[in-house]
N, C-alpha and C positions, 0 to 999 in steps of 0.2 A: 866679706865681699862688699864690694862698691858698685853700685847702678846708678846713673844717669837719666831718670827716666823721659821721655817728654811726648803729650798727647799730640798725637797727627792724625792728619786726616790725609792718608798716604806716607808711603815713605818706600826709597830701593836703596839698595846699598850695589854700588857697581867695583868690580875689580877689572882691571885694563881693560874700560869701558864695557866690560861685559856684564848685565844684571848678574849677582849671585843670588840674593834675595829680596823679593819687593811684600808689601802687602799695600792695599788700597781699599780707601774708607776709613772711617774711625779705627782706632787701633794705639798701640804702646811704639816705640821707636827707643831700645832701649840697650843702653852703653854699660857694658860689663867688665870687673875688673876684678881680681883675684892677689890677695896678698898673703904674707905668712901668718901661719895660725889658721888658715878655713881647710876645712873637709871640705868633704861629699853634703855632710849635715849641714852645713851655711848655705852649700850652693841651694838643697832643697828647701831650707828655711828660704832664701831670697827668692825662687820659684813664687814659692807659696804667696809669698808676700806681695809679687808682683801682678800675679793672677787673681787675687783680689781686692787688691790697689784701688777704691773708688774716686776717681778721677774724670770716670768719663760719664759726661753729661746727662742727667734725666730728660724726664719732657718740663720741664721749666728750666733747663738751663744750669742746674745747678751740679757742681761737682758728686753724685750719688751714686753711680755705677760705676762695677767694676768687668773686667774682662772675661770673667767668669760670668757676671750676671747676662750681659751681652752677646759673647761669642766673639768678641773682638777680638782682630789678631795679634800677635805680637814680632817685633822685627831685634832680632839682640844680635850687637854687633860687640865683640870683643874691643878693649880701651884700654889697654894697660897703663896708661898715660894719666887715667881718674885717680891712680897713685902719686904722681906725681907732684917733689915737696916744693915751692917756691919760696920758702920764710928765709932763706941767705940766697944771697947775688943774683943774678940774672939769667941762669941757665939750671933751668928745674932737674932736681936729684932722683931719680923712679928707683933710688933702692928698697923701698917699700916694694915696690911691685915683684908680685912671683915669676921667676923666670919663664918663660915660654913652654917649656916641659911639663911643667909643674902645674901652669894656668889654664892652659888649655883642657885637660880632664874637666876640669871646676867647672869650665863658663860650660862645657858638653853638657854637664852634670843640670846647668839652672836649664836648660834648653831641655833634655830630655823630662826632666822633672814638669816641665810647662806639657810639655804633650803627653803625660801622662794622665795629667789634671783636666784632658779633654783642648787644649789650646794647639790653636796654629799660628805656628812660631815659623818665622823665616830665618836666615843667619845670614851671617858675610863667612870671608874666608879665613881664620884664625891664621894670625900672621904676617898678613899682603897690608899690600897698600889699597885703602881704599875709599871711595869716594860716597860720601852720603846724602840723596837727596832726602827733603823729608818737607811738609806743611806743617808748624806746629800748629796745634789747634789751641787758641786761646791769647797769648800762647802759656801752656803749661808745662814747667819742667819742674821736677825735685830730685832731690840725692836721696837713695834707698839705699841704707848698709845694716848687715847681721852682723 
């Protein structure tokens, strides 16, 4: 699996101008992607991974916490598109990416696994068109993959 992740201070995610999920304050704002070959076991490994990610700021400033340590929340919006091959022509190839059927379980899978671990995870709508506001804080983004 493939994450997007990037630190905000806020972020919603809207579907035909409707919030589906927001969170506000320090927090994760994180892009999820599922290709062949992941289980259930990736998505929890990428949970894992996510939820104590130290990224977000101590009291000097320095990358040292993580969203476990915190209680920060997290906002994971499906991105099948982080698939996405660009190395020949001009119009990117997403057969790497797991069909919709298939992906959808997975990204449910890093979601549920996050609130398990005690986290408050927001989502979008798996599928829709959607729009993302967010603050990066930093700004901070990496690529997380299991």
């Amino acid at each position: 699996m493939r994450a997007v992740v990037q630190r905000v201070d806020g972020a919603r995610v809207l579907v035909g101008g409707e919030a589906m999920g927001e969170i506000s304050g320090v927090g994760l704002c994180v892009l999820v992607a599922a290709t062949y070959g992941d289980t259930v076991s990736s998505a929890e490994a990428l949970a894992r991974k996510l939820w104590h990610l130290r990224i977000l700021a101590d009291e000097e400033g320095r990358m040292n916490r993580s969203c476990a340590e915190l209680g920060a929340p997290l906002l994971v919006v499906s991105q099948f598109t982080l698939y996405g091959d660009t190395a020949r022509g001009r119009r990117p190839s997403f057969v790497a990416a797991l069909p919709g059927p298939e992906a959808e379980p997975l990204v449910e899978q890093v979601v549920e696994a996050l609130r398990r671990e005690g986290a408050t995870v927001s989502t979008g709508r798996f599928g829709a068109h959607m729009r993302l506001e967010l603050t990066n804080d930093g700004p901070v983004t990496l690529v997380v993959e299991t």
